[in-house]
C-alpha positions as CSV (number, residue, x, y, z in Angstrom):
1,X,0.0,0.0,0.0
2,X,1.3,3.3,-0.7
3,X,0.3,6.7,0.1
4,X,1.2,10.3,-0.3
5,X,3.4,12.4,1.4
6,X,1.7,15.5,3.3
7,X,5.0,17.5,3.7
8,X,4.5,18.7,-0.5
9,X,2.5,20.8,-1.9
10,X,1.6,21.7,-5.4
11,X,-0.3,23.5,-8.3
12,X,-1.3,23.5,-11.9
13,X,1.0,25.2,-13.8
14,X,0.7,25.2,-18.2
15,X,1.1,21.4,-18.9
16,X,2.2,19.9,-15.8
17,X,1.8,20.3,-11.8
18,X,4.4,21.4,-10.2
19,X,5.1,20.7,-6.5
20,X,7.7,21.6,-3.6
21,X,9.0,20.3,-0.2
22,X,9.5,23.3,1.8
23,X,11.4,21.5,4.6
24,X,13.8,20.4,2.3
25,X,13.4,22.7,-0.6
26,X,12.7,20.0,-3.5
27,X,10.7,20.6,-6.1
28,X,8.8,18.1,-8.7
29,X,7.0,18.4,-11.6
30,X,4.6,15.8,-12.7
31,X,3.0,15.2,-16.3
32,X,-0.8,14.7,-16.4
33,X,-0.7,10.9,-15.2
34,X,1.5,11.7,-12.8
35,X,-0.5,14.0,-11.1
36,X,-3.6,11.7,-11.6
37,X,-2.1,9.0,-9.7
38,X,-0.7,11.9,-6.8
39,X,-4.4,12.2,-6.8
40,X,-5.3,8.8,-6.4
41,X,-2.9,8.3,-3.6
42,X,-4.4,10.9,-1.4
43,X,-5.9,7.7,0.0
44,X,-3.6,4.9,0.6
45,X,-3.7,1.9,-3.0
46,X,-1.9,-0.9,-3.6
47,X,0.0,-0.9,-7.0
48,X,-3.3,-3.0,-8.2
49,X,-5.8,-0.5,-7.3
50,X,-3.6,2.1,-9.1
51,X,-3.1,0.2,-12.1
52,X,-7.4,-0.5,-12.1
53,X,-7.8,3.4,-12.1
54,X,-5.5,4.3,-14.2
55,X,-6.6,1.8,-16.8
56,X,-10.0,3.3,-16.2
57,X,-9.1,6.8,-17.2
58,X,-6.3,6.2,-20.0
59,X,-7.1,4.5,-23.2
60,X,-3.5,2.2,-22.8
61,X,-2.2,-1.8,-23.0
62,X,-3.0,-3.3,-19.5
63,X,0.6,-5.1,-19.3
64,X,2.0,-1.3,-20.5
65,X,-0.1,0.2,-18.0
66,X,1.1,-1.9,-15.1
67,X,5.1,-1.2,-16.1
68,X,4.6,2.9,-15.9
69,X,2.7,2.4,-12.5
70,X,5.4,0.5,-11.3
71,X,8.2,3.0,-12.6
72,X,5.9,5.6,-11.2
73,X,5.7,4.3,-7.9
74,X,9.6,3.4,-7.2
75,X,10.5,7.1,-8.6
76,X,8.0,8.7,-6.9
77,X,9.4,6.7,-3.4
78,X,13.0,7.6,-4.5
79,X,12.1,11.4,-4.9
80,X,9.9,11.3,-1.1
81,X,6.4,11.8,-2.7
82,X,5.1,8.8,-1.4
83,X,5.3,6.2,1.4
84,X,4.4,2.7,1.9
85,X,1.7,2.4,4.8
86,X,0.0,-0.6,6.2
């Protein structure tokens, strides 16, 4: 299960949404399904549940799908977005 970080904050800005740790000064920014999944983990998700919504929003190859979800999820734990819970 994975969930995201409160310590960042972000905003829409042109074609991406941009986001920044104060406490550490860091700074992201994150292409549409990027930030679609930061949504989605405002709640925590196991890489499954991600995958499901994801597929349900994007018109993409389920075994495609499941590869950028998991690439999402171990850069977005390398960079601090996110955190495994449960």
């Amino acid at each position: 299960m994975w969930q995201r970080r409160d310590d960042w904050i972000g905003s829409e800005v042109e074609d991406s949404f941009v986001m920044i740790n104060l406490e550490h000064g860091a700074y992201v920014d994150l292409n549409h399904s990027a930030a679609y999944a930061w949504d989605l983990l405002a709640v925590p998700r196991d890489e499954d549940g991600l995958v499901a919504a994801m597929l349900a929003r994007y018109a993409v190859d389920a075994d495609h799908c499941r590869a950028m979800v998991q690439a999402l999820l171990i850069d977005m734990a390398d960079k601090e977005l996110i955190a495994a819970v449960g």
